[in-house]
C-alpha atoms as one frame of an Amber mdcrd trajectory, in Angstrom:
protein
  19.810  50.748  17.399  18.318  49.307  14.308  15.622  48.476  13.052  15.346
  45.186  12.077  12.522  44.263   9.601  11.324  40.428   8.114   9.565  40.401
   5.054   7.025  37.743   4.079   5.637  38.254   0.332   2.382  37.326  -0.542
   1.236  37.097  -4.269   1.963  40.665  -5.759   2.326  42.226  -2.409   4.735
  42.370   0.252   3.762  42.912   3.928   6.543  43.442   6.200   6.762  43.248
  10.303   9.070  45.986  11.928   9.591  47.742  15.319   6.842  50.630  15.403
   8.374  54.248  15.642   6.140  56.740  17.529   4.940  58.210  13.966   3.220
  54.598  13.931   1.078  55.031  17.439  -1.465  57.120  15.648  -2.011  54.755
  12.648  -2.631  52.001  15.407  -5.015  54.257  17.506  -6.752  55.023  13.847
  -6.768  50.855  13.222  -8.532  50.298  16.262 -11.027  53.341  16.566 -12.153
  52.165  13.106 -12.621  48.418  14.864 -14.418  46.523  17.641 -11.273  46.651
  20.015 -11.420  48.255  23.263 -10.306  51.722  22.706  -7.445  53.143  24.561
  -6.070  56.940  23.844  -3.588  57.758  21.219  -1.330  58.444  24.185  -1.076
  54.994  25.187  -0.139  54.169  21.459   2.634  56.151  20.891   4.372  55.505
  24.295   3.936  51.673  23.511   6.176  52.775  20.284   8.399  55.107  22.247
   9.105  52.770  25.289   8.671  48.812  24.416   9.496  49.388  20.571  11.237
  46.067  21.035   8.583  44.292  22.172   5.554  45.911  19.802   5.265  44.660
  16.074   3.688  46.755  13.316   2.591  44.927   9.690   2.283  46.786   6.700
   1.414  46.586   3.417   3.056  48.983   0.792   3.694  51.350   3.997   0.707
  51.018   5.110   0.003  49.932   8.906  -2.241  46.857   8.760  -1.401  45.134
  11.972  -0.397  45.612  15.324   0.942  43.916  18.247   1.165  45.652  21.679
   3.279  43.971  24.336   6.168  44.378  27.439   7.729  41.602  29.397   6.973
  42.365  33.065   9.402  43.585  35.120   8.904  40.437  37.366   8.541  37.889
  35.157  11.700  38.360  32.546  10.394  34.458  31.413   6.770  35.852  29.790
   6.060  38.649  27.541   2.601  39.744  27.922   0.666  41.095  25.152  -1.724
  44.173  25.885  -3.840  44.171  22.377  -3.446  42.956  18.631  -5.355  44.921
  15.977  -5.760  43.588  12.368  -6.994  45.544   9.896 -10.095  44.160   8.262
  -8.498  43.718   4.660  -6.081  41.203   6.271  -8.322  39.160   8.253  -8.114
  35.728   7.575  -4.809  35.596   5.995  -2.943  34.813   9.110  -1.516  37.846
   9.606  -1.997  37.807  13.429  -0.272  34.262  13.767   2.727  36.061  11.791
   3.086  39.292  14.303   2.627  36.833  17.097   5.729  34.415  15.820   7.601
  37.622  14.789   7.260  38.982  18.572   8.250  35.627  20.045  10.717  34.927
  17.571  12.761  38.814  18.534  15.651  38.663  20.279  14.530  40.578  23.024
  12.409  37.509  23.775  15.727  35.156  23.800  14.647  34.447  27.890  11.213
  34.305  27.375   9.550  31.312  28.037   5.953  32.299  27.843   3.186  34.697
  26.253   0.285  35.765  28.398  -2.378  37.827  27.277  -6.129  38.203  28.748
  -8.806  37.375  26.452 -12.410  37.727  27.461 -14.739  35.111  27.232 -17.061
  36.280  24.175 -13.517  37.203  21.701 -13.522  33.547  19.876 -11.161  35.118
  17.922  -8.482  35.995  20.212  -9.211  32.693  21.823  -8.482  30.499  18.639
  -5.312  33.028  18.055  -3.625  31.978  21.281  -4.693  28.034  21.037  -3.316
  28.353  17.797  -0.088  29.588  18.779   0.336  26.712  21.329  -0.344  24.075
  18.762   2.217  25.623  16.015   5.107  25.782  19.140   3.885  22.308  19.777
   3.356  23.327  23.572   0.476  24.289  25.732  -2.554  26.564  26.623  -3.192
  27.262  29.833  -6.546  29.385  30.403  -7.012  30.480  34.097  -9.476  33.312
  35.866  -7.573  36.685  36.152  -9.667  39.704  36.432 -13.327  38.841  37.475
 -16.308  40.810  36.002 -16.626  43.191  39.327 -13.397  44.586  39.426 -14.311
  46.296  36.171 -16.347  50.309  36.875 -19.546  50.695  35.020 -21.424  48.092
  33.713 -20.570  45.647  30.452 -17.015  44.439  30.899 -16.508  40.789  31.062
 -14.327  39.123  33.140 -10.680  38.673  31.682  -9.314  35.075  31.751  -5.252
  34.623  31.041  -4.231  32.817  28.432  -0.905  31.644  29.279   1.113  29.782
  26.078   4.390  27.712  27.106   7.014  26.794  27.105   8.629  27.617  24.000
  11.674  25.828  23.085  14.251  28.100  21.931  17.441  27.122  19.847  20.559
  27.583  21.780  22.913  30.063  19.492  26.639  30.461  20.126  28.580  33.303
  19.124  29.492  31.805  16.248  25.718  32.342  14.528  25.450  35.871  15.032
């Protein structure tokens, strides 16, 4: 298997958007422990590297993880590829990187079938919520924002409910054989 990396340069540096290896999961646990994103163990990390590699983008900068994308296509819906978190490091907020991970993921070949992104997005993150509308616009296809998890299903007190964002459909260019 290889790993297959696309570089975008920037100015003087050069951040680049590869597969995660497990040695990554504890730079993304560190990203978001150091952020406002809902914490999850290191554990859950590293087996997102381990087991849906193909589906989970890092960014980094000189090395450096930066950016993170955490996602699986469900084993019932081969068409969508859900994504489970995004963490940006605050140095690169505002620069797009998110949009970049986001087209990277789609753009995999693993994601050849897939037809849609979902992701739940609660109804305070603005951020998240501009990330996925701006997705739809730059596919030039549509937003979809429905109820999924309502406030009570959550234990203790202080989780919103989850709405799903669901982005589709993407076209995808056909390729033959003769353009691999």
């Amino acid at each position: 298997m290889t790993n297959e990396t696309a570089t975008v340069t920037r100015t003087d540096q050069q951040l680049t958007f590869e597969k995660p290896t497990v040695e990554d999961g504890s730079a993304m646990w560190e990203l978001v422990n150091n952020s406002t994103l809902d914490q999850n163990s290191p554990y859950k990390y590293i087996m997102m590297c381990e087991y849906f590699a193909e589906t989970c983008v890092v960014a980094k900068e000189n090395d450096k993880l930066v950016g993170f994308v955490t996602a699986f296509i469900p084993p019932e819906q081969s068409d969508v590829v859900f994504v489970w978190q995004i963490g940006i490091d605050s140095s690169q907020r505002g620069k797009g990187v998110a949009s970049k991970i986001l087209n990277e993921l789609v753009d995999r070949e693993v994601c050849n079938e897939v037809r849609y992104l979902e992701a739940t997005v609660t109804p305070s993150n603005e951020a998240s919520q501009s990330l996925f509308k701006k997705l739809a616009r730059d596919h030039k296809t549509t937003c979809t924002i429905t109820e999924c998890f309502p406030e009570d299903l959550f234990p203790g007190e202080g989780h919103e409910e989850e709405l799903t964002f669901r982005i589709g459909p993407f076209s995808k260019p056909k390729t033959s054989d003769n353009d691999k």
